[in-house]
C-alpha positions as CSV (number, residue, x, y, z in Angstrom):
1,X,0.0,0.0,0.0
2,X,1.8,3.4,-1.4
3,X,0.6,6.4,1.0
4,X,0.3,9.6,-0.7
5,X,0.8,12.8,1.3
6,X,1.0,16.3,0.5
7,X,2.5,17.9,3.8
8,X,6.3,16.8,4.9
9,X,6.0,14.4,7.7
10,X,6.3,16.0,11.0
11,X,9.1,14.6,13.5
12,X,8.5,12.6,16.7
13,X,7.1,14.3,19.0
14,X,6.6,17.6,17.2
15,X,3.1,19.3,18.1
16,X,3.7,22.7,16.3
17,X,0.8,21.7,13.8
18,X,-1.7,22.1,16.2
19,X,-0.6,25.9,15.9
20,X,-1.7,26.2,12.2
21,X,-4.6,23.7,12.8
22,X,-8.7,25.1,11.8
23,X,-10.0,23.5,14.9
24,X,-7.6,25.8,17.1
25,X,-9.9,27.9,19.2
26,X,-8.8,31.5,19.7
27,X,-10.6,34.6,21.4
28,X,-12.0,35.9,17.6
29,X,-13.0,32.6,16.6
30,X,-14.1,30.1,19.2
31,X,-14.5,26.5,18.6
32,X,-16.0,23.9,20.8
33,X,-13.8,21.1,20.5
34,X,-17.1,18.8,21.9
35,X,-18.2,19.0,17.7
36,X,-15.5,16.5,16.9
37,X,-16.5,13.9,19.5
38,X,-20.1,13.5,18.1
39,X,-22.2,10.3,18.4
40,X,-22.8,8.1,16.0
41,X,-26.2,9.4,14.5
42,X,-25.3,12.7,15.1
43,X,-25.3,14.1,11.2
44,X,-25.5,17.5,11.5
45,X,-22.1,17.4,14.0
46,X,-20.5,14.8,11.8
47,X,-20.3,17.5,8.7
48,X,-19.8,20.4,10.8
49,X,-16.6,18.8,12.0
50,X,-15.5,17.4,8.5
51,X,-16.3,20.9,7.1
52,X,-13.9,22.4,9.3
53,X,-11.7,19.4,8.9
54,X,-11.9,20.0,5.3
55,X,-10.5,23.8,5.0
56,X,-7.7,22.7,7.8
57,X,-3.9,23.2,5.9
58,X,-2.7,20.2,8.5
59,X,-5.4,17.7,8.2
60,X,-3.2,15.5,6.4
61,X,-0.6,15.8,9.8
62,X,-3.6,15.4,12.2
63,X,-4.3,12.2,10.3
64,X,-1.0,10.8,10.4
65,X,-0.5,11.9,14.1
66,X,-4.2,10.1,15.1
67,X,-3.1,6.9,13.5
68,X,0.5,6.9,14.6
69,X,-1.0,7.3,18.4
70,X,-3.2,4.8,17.4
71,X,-6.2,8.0,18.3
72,X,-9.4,5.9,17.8
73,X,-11.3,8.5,19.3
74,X,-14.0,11.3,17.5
75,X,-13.2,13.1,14.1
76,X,-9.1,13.3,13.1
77,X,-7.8,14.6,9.8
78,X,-11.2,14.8,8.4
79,X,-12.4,10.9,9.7
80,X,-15.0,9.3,11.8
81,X,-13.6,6.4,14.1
82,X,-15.4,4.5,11.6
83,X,-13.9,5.8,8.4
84,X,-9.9,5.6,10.2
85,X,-10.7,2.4,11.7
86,X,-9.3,0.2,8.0
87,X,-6.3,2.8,8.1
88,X,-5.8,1.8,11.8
89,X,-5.6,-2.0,10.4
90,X,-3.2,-1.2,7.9
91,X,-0.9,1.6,9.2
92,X,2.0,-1.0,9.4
93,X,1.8,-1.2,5.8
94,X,2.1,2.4,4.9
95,X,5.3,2.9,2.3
96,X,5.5,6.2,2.1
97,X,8.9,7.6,0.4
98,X,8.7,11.0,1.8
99,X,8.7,9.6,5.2
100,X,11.6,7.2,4.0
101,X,13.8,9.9,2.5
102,X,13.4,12.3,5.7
103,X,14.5,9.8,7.7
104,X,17.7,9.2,5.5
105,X,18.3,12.9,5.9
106,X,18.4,12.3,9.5
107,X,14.8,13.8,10.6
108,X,13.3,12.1,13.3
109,X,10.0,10.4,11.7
110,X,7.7,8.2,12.9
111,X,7.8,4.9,10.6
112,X,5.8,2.2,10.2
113,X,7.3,-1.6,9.7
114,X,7.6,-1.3,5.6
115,X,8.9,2.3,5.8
116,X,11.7,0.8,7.9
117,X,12.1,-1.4,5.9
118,X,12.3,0.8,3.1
119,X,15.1,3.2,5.1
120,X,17.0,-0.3,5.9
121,X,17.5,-1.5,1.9
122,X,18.2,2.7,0.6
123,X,21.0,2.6,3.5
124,X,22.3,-0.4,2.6
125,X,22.5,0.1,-1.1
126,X,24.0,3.4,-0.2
127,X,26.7,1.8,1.7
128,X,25.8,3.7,5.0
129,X,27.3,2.0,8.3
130,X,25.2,0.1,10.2
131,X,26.0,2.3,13.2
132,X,24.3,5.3,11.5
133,X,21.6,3.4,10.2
134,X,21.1,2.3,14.0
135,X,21.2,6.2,14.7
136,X,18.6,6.8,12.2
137,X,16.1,4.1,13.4
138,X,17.2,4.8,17.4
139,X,18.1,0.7,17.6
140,X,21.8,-0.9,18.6
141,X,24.1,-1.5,16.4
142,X,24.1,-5.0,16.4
143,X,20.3,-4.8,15.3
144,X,21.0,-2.5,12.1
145,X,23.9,-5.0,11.6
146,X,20.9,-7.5,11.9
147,X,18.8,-5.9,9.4
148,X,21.3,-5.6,7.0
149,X,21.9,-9.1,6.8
150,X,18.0,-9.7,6.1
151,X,18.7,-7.2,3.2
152,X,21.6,-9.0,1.9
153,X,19.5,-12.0,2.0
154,X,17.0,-10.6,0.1
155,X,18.6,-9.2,-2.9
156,X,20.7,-12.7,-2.7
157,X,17.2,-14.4,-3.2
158,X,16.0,-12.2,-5.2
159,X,19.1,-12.4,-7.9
160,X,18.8,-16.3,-7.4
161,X,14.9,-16.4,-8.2
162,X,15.2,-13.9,-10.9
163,X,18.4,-16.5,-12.7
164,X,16.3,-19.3,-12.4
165,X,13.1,-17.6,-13.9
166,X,15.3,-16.5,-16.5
167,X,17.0,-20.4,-16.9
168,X,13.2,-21.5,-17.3
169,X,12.0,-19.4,-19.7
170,X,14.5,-20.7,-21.9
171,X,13.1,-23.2,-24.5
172,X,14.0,-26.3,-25.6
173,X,14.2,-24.3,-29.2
174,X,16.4,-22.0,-28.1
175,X,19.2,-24.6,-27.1
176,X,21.7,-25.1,-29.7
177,X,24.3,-28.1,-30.0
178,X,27.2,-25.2,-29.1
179,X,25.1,-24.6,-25.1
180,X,25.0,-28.6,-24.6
181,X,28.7,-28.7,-25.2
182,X,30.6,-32.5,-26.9
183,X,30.6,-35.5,-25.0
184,X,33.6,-36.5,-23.9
């Protein structure tokens, strides 16, 4: 599952956002922040929160930050509970690159299991040391040295499957008297 995103990915721990967020209640413009914790059958709430949701510049953020958190609660980034719920399954999936590449550029991100993954394999095809790579994903070293064994064994495997799909694919009508070689 590719994740697209608009906004760069915030870092751990960084609630800045909330600054810039629509639902931020000031003095000129005050915002009940019960509207986003509506009940189910509750319609009119349910759009007035995902219209506000929907003219927010960090709803994309809030999203991410609700199902990082693992947030189940009211409206998020534009959701019900019922609509984040399937994104809640599947968050470990989530491949997104930007996420990937800040991470490489030493930003603190929160990643799911694939983008780690994803950081692991661009290290190690850029020949970064394992004890950066542990830096980058906050494990030991002897875990990044870990992962990049997995890596090595999957691009091993991967060369090895791709041979022998190649080896099959060759046809008996393709072998000449020159591949078999002479008997002795």
């Amino acid at each position: 599952m590719h994740y697209t995103r608009t906004a760069e990915p915030r870092t751990l721990g960084d609630h800045t956002w909330h600054n810039q967020a629509a639902c931020l209640s000031t003095p000129a413009n005050p915002i009940d922040p019960e509207i986003f914790f509506p009940e189910p059958d509750e319609m009119d709430r349910i759009r007035a929160a995902k219209a506000l949701c929907a003219q927010c510049p960090v709803r994309q953020i809030c999203l991410d930050a609700a199902l990082e958190a693992g947030d189940r609660e009211g409206i998020r980034g534009g959701t019900t509970e019922e609509e984040r719920e399937p994104l809640h399954r599947n968050i470990h999936r989530r491949l997104d690159y930007a996420r990937v590449n800040a991470t490489l550029a030493g930003r603190d991100i929160h990643l799911t299991d694939a983008e780690r993954r994803a950081v692991t394999r661009a290290a190690y095809q850029a020949g970064i040391p394992a004890e950066h790579l542990a830096r980058l994903l906050k494990v030991t070293e002897e875990h990044a040295e870990k992962r990049y064994r997995q890596v090595r064994r999957e691009i091993r495997n991967r060369s090895v499957d791709d041979r022998k799909n190649d080896d099959e694919t060759l046809t008996a009508s393709q072998i000449t008297r020159d591949d078999l070689g002479t008997a002795a």
